[in-house]
C-alpha positions as CSV (number, residue, x, y, z in Angstrom):
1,X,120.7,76.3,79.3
2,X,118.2,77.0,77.1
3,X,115.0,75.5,78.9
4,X,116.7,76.7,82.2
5,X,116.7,80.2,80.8
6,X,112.9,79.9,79.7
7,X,111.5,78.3,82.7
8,X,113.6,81.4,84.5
9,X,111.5,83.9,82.0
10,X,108.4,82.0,83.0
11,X,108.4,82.3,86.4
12,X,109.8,85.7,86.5
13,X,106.7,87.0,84.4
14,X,104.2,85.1,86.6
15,X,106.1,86.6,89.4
16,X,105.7,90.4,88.0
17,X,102.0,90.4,86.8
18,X,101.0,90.1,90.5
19,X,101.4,93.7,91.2
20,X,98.2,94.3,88.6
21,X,95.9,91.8,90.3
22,X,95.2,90.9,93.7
23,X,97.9,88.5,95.8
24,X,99.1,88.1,98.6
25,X,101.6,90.9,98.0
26,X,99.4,93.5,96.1
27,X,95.5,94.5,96.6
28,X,93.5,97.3,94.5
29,X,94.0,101.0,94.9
30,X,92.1,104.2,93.9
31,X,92.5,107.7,95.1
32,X,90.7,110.9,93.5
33,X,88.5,108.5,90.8
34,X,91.5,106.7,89.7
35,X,92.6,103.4,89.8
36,X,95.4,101.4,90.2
37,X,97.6,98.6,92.9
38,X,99.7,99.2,95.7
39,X,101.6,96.9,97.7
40,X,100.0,95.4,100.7
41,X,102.3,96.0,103.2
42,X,102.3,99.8,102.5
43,X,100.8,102.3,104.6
44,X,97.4,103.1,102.7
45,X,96.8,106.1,105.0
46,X,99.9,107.3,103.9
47,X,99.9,106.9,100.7
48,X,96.8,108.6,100.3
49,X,98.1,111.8,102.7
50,X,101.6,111.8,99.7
51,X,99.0,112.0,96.8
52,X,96.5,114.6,98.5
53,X,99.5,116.8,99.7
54,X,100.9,117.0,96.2
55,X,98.7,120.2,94.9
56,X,100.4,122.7,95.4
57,X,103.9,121.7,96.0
58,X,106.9,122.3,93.2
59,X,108.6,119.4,91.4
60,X,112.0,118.9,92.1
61,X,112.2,117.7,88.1
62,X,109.6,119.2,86.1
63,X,110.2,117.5,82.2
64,X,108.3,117.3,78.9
65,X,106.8,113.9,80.0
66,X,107.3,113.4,84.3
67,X,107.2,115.4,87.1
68,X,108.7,114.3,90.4
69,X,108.0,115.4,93.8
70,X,110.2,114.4,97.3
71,X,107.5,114.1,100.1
72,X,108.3,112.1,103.6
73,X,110.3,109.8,102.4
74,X,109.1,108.9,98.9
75,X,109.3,110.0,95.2
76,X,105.9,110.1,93.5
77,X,106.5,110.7,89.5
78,X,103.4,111.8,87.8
79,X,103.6,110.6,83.9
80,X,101.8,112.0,81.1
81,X,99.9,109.2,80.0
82,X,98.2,106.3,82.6
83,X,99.8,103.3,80.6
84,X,103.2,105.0,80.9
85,X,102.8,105.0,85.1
86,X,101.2,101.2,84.8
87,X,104.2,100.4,82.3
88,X,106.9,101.4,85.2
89,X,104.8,100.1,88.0
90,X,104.7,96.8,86.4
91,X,108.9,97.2,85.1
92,X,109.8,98.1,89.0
93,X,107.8,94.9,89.8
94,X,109.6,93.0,87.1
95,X,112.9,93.5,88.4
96,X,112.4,92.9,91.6
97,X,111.3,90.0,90.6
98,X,114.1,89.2,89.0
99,X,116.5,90.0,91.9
100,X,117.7,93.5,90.7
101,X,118.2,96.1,93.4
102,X,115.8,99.2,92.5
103,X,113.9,101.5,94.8
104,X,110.7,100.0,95.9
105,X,107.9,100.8,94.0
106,X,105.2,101.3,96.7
107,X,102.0,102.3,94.5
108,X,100.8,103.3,91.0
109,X,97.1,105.0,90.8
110,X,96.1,107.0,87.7
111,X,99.3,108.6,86.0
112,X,101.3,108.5,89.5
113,X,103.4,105.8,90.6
114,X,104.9,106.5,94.6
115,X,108.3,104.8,95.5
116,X,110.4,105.2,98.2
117,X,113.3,107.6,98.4
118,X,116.5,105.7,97.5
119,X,118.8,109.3,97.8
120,X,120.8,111.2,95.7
121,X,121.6,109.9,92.2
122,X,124.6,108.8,90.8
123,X,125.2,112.2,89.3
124,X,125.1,113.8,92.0
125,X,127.8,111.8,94.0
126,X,129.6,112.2,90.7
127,X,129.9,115.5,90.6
128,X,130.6,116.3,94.5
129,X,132.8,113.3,95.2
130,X,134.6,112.0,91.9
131,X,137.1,113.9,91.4
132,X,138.6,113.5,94.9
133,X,137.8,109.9,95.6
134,X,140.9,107.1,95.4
135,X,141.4,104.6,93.1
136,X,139.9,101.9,95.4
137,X,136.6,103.8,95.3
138,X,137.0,104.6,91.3
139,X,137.4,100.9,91.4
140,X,134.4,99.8,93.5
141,X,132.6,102.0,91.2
142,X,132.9,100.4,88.2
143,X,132.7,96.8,89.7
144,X,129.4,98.2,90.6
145,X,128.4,99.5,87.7
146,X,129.7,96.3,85.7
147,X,128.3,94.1,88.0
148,X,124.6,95.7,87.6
149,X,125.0,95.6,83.9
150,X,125.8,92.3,83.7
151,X,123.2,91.3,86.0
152,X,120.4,92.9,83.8
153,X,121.8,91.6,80.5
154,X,122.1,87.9,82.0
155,X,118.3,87.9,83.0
156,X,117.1,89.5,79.9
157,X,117.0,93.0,81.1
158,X,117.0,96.2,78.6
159,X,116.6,99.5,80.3
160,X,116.3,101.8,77.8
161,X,117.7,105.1,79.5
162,X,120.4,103.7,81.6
163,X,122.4,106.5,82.4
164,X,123.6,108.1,85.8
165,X,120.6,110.0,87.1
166,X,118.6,106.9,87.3
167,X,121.0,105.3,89.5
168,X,121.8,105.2,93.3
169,X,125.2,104.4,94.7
170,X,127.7,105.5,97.7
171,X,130.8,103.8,98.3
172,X,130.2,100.2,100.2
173,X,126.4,99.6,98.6
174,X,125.6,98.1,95.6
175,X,124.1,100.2,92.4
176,X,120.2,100.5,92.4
177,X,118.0,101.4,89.7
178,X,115.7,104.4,90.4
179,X,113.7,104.7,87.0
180,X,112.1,101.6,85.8
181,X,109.7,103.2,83.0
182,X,111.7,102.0,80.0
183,X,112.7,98.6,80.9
184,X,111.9,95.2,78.2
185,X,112.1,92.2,79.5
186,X,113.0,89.1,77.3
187,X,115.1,85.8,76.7
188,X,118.3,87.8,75.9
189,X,119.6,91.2,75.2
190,X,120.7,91.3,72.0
191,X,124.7,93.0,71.2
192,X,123.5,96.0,70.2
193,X,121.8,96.7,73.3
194,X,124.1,95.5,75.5
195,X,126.8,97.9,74.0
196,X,124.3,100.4,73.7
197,X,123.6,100.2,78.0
198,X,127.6,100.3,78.2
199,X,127.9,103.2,76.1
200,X,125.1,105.4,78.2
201,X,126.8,104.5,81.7
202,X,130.2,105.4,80.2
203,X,129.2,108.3,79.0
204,X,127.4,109.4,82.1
205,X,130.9,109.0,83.9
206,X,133.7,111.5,83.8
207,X,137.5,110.1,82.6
């Protein structure tokens, strides 16, 4: 198990540091003097219109360290440092690598990284549908939820701010990650951690 695990880690790194070099999945990007990747089978004239339109517009979350904007479709989350937009470009990359359902991160150029539009957060169905929803759907919930964590944990998956906001879910689809800034990647997740991730989703839940 233990030289499965590690040749698992191995390929899944090699895997993720293709989105900061060019591959057959990922080619150079720059926009306004800045640079950065973006996958290949994204629309570069589009991409380009989403980052030119964003002057101007109001954030639909304006906090002490992002700002995100909802254009056509997409999310673009400007950060307030460069490495901290290369850091989640390359953890979105990492988990899809590693088979976990996020929303796609499309580009990252400068201190914005563009990804698609997943929908409303986990919150948000939280507080409109929770309280009336049956058991079966409480219940599909938390396999969900469960099934996500253990995912992560089993592949050596720490997301550091795992709470409801930066999750996606409507009864009959499975959880998805929307914020990928503060994920570590490793052999295991140590105990702490893991009842540290447990604790967050729990508390981000209602009874």
């Amino acid at each position: 198990r233990f030289w499965r695990d590690r040749r698992a880690q191995t390929h899944w790194r090699s895997r993720s540091r293709r989105c900061l070099a060019e591959s057959g999945g990922f080619t150079a990007f720059e926009f306004a003097g800045q640079k950065g990747f973006r996958r290949r089978d994204s629309d570069e004239a589009r991409l380009r219109s989403l980052l030119a339109s964003l002057e101007g517009q109001a954030p639909f979350k304006d906090a002490a360290k992002t700002r995100l904007f909802r254009l056509d479709a997409s999310v673009v989350k400007q950060h307030a440092r460069e490495r901290d937009a290369r850091a989640a470009w390359l953890g979105g990359n990492g988990l899809e690598a590693r088979g976990i359902s996020t929303a796609t991160a499309l580009a990252w150029v400068g201190r914005s990284l563009v990804m698609e539009d997943a929908g409303p957060t986990l919150d948000a169905w939280v507080d409109r549908e929770l309280e009336r929803a049956s058991g079966a759907v409480r219940d599909e919930l938390a396999e969900r939820l469960g099934s996500l964590l253990a995912t992560l944990h089993r592949r050596g998956i720490y997301h550091a701010d795992l709470k409801a906001n930066n999750v996606v879910w409507s009864p009959g689809r499975e959880a998805r990650l929307l914020d990928y800034g503060r994920v570590r990647f490793g052999r295991r997740v140590s105990r702490r951690r893991r009842v540290k991730n447990l604790a967050q989703l729990n508390a981000a839940l209602p009874n």
